[in-house]
C-alpha positions in Angstrom: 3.4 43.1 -35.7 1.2 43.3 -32.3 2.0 46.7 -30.5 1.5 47.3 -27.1 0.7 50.1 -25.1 3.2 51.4 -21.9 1.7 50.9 -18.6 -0.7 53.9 -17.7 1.6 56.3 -15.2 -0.1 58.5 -12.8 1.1 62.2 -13.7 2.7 64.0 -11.4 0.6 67.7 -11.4 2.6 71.0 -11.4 4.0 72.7 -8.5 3.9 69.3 -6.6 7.3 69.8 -5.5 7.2 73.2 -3.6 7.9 74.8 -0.7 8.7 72.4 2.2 8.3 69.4 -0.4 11.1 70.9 -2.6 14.1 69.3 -0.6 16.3 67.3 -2.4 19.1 64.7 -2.0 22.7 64.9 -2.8 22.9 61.6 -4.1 21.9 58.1 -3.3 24.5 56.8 -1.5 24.8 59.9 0.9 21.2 59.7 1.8 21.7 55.7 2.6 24.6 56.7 4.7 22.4 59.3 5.9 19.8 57.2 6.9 22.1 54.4 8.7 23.2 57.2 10.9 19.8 58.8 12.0 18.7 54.8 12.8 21.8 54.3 14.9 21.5 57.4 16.4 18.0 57.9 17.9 16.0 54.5 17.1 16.5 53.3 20.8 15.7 56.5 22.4 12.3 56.6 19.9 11.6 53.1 20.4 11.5 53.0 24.1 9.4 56.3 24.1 6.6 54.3 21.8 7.1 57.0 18.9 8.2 54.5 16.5 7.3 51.0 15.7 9.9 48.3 16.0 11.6 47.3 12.7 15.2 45.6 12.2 18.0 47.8 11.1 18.6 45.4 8.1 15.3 45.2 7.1 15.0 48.7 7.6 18.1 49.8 5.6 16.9 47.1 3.1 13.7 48.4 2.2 15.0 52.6 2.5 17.3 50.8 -0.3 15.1 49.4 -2.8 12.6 52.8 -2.2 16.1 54.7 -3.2 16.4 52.5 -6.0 13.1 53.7 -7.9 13.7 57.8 -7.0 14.7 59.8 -9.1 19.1 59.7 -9.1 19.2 63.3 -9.0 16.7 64.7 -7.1 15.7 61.6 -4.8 12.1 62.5 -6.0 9.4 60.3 -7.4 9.9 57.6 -5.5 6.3 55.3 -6.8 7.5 51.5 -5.6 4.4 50.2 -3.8 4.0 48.1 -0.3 2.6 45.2 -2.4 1.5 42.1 -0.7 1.5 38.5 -0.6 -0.5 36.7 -2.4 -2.1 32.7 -2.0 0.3 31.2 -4.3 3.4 32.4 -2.2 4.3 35.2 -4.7 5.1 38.8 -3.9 4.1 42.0 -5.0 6.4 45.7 -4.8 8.2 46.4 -1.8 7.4 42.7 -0.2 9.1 40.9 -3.3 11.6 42.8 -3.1 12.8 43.2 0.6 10.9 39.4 0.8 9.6 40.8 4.2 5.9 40.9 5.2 3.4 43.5 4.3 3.0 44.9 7.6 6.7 45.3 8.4 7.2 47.3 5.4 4.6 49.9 6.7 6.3 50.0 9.6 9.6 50.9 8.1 8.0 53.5 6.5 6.7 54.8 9.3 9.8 55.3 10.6 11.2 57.0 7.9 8.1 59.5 7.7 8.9 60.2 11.6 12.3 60.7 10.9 11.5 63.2 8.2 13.7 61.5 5.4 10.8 60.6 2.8 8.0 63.0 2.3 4.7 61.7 0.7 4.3 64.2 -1.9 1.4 62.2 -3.3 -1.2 60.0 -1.4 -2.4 56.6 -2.6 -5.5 56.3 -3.7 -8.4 54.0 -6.1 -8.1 54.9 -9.4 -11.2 56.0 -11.4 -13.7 54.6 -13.7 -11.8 56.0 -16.8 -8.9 55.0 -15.4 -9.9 51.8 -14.6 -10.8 51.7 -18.2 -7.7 53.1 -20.0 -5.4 50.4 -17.5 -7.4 47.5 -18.6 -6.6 48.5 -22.1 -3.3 48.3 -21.7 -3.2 45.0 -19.6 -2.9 46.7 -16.3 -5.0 44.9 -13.9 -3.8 47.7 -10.7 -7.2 49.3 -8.8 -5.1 52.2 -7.5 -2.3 54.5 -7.4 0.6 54.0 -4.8 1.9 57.2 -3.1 4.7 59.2 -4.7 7.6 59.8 -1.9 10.5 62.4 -2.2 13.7 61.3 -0.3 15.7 63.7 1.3 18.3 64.7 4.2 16.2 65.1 7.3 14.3 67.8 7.9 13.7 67.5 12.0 15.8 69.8 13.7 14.0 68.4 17.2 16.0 65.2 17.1 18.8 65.2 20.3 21.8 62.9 19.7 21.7 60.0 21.9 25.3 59.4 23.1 24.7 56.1 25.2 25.7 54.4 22.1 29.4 54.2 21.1 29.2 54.8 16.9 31.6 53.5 15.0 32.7 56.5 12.6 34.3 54.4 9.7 30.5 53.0 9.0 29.4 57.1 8.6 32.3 58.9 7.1 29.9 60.4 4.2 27.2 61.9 6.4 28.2 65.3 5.3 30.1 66.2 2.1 33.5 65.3 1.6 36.1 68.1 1.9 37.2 69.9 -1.2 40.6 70.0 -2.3 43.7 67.5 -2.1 44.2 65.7 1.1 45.2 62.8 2.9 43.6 60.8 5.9 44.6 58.0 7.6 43.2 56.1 10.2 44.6 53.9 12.8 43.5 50.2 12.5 40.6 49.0 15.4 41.5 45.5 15.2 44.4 45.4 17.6 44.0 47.3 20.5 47.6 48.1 21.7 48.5 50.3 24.8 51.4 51.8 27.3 49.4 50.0 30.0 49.2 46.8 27.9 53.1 47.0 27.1 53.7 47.5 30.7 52.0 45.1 32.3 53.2 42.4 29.6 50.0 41.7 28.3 49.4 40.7 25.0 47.1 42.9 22.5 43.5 42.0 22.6 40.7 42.7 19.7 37.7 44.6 20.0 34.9 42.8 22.6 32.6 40.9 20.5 28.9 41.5 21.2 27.6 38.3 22.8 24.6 37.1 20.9 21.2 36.5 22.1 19.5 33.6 21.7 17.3 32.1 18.8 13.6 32.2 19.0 14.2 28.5 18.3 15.6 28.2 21.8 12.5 29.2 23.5 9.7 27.3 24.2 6.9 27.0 21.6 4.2 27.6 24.7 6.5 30.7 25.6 7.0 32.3 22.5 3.4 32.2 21.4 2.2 33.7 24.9 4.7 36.2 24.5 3.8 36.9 21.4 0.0 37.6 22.3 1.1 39.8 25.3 3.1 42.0 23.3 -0.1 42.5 21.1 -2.4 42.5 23.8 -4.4 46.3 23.3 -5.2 46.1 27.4 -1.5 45.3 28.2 0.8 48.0 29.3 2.5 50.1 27.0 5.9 48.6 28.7 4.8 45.3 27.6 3.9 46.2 24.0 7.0 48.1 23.7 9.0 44.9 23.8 8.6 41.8 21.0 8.3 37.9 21.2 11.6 36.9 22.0 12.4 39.9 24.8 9.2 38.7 27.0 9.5 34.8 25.9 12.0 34.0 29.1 9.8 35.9 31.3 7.2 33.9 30.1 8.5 30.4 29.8 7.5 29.1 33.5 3.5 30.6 32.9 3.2 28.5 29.9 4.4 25.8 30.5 1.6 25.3 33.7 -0.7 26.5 30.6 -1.3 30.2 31.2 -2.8 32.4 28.5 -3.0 35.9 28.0 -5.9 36.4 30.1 -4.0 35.0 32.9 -1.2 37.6 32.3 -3.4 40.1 32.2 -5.7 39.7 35.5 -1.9 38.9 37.7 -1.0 42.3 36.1 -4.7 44.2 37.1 -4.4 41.8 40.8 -0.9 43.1 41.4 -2.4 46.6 40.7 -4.5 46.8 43.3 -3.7 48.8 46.1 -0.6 49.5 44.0 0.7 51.9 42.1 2.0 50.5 39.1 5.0 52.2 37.1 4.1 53.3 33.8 8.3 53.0 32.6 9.9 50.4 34.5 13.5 50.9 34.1 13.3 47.1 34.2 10.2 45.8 32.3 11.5 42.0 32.0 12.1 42.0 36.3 9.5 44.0 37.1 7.1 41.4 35.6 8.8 38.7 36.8 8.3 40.4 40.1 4.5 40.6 39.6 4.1 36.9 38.4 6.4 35.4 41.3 3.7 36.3 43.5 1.1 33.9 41.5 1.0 30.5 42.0 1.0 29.2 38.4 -0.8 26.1 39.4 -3.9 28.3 39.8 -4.2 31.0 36.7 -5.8 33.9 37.7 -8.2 34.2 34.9 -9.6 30.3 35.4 -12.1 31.0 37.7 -13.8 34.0 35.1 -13.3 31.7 32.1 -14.8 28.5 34.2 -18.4 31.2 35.0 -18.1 32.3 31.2 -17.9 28.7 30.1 -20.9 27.9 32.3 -22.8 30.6 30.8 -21.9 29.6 27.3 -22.9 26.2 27.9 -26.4 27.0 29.8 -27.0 29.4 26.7 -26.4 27.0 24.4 -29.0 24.2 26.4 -31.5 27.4 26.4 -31.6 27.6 22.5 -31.3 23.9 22.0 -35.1 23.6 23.9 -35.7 26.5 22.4 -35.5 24.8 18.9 -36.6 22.0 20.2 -40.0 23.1 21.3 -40.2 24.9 17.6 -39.8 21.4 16.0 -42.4 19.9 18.4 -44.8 22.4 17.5 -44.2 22.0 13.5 -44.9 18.3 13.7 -47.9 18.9 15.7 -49.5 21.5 13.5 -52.3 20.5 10.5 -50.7 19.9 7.3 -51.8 21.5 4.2 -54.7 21.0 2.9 -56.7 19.3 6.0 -60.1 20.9 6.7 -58.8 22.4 10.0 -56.3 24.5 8.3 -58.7 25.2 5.5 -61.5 26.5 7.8 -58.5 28.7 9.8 -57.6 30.2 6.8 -61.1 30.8 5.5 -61.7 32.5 8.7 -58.7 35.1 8.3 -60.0 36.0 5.0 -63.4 37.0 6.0 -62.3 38.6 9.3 -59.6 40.6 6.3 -62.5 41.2 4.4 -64.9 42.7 6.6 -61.5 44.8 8.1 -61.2 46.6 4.5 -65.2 47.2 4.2 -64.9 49.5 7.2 -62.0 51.4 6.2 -63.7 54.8 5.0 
């Protein structure tokens, strides 16, 4: 019978969980609720100050529950599921197979629930060592490293304000905090018809809740206008008010520039243009407006940035003549020179010797 050894597990060392690291959860589902609630409650107002990357609350509240799912149910602690990847053949690895979301936007959920103080990384990642190495490839482990051990907890920030611009709904957080001890009864009044004196009165008949209008599709945009706006928002010389905002947000603004075949360079140069002799505002309480302001000024026939990349492309292409004589007088020079072997070449060659010869002779 063939046995086979476990996995190798990195050890956790003693008194890893102390002091400020020693905060546990209640239980699973109260920390998810938890979590919901601190998203819905400051992500906007951390999001447009730039403190926070920008991540989906679904995607989000999916990935805080699969990292959940691998804690410790007690304690919330020893939490070891790695990012992962994706790999050439399609498949996914840790946190990316699971959530089936993108390397990158798994780090940035994480990010956010560092800077929110609800999972502490007790344990950093790191390469694994040559013994280690050695003992995992016994065992059939083909990892390099060791992914960081997180401990998930309440919050620990007591700096956070509440952001009351947004209207909660309370039935989606009713086990934030612990529920009440002892018998009792609650009741709630139901939200889906909304009936009033006033609507009694003035004979109107009971309405629903408003629905949120949806946005549109990224599929609604323009191709040209979606890819522009994506490389503006990711631009490092835009404005943080422009990065702050994704794809879709800056696509409509965008639409008209791209399709008269503006780039991000273009953008970039009517932004630094409009700057000048201005003074630009570094929060717009309107970013979309204020730079459709700036760009209705342009005239998109005539990108700003065409004339610079018309000199660069003249440079590039008188470069690129320059080295092509430049090789060119290097071949001329190889077909004209003595081949191997003729007397010339033998009697040049000779020469050097001798002239290395007497050089050495009157070295002391």
């Amino acid at each position: 019978m063939l046995f086979t050894l476990p996995p190798l597990r990195q050890p956790i060392p003693d008194g890893t969980f102390t002091s400020s690291n020693a905060v546990c959860w209640w239980s699973r589902d109260r920390w998810l609720t938890h979590v919901e609630a601190l998203y819905d409650t400051h992500y906007r107002r951390l999001r447009a100050a730039g403190l926070i990357p920008s991540v989906a609350k679904q995607t989000f509240m999916t990935v805080m529950d699969v990292m959940s799912t691998d804690a410790d149910n007690d304690t919330g602690r020893g939490c070891r599921t790695p990012v992962g990847d994706t790999r050439r053949d399609g498949t996914r690895t840790g946190l990316c197979a699971h959530t089936k979301r993108a390397r990158r936007t798994v780090q940035r959920a994480r990010e956010i629930a560092r800077h929110l103080q609800i999972a502490t990384e007790v344990i950093p990642g790191r390469h694994r060592t040559l013994t280690e190495r050695l003992e995992s490839w016994k065992r059939g482990d083909t990892a390099r490293g060791w992914c960081a051990v997180y401990a998930l907890h309440d919050t620990t920030r007591t700096d956070l304000p509440v952001d009351n611009s947004q209207d909660l709904d309370l039935h989606t957080h009713q086990n934030v905090t612990p529920p009440r001890s002892g018998r009792f009864t609650a009741s709630t009044s139901s939200r889906s018809v909304v009936t009033t004196a006033t609507n009694v009165q003035g004979r109107r008949a009971p309405r629903g809740p408003a629905t949120k209008r949806q946005g549109k599709r990224a599929a609604a945009f323009d191709p040209r206008a979606l890819l522009l706006a994506s490389r503006c928002s990711q631009h490092p010389n835009m404005p943080s008010w422009v990065r702050r905002h994704g794809t879709k947000a800056w696509a409509a603004v965008l639409t008209r520039p791209a399709a008269h075949g503006w780039d991000v360079d273009d953008v970039l140069a009517a932004i630094e243009d409009y700057a000048l002799g201005r003074r630009m505002l570094t929060n717009p309480a309107n970013p979309f407006g204020y730079l459709a302001a700036i760009l209705a000024g342009c005239d998109l026939d005539a990108p700003p940035a065409a004339h610079l990349k018309a000199q660069a492309a003249e440079e590039d292409a008188r470069r690129r003549a320059e080295q092509e004589r430049h090789r060119a007088e290097i071949r001329r020079r190889n077909a004209n020179a003595a081949p191997v072997g003729s007397p010339g070449r033998e009697a040049a060659l000779a020469v050097a010797r001798a002239a290395h010869t007497r050089t050495d002779k009157a070295k002391p």
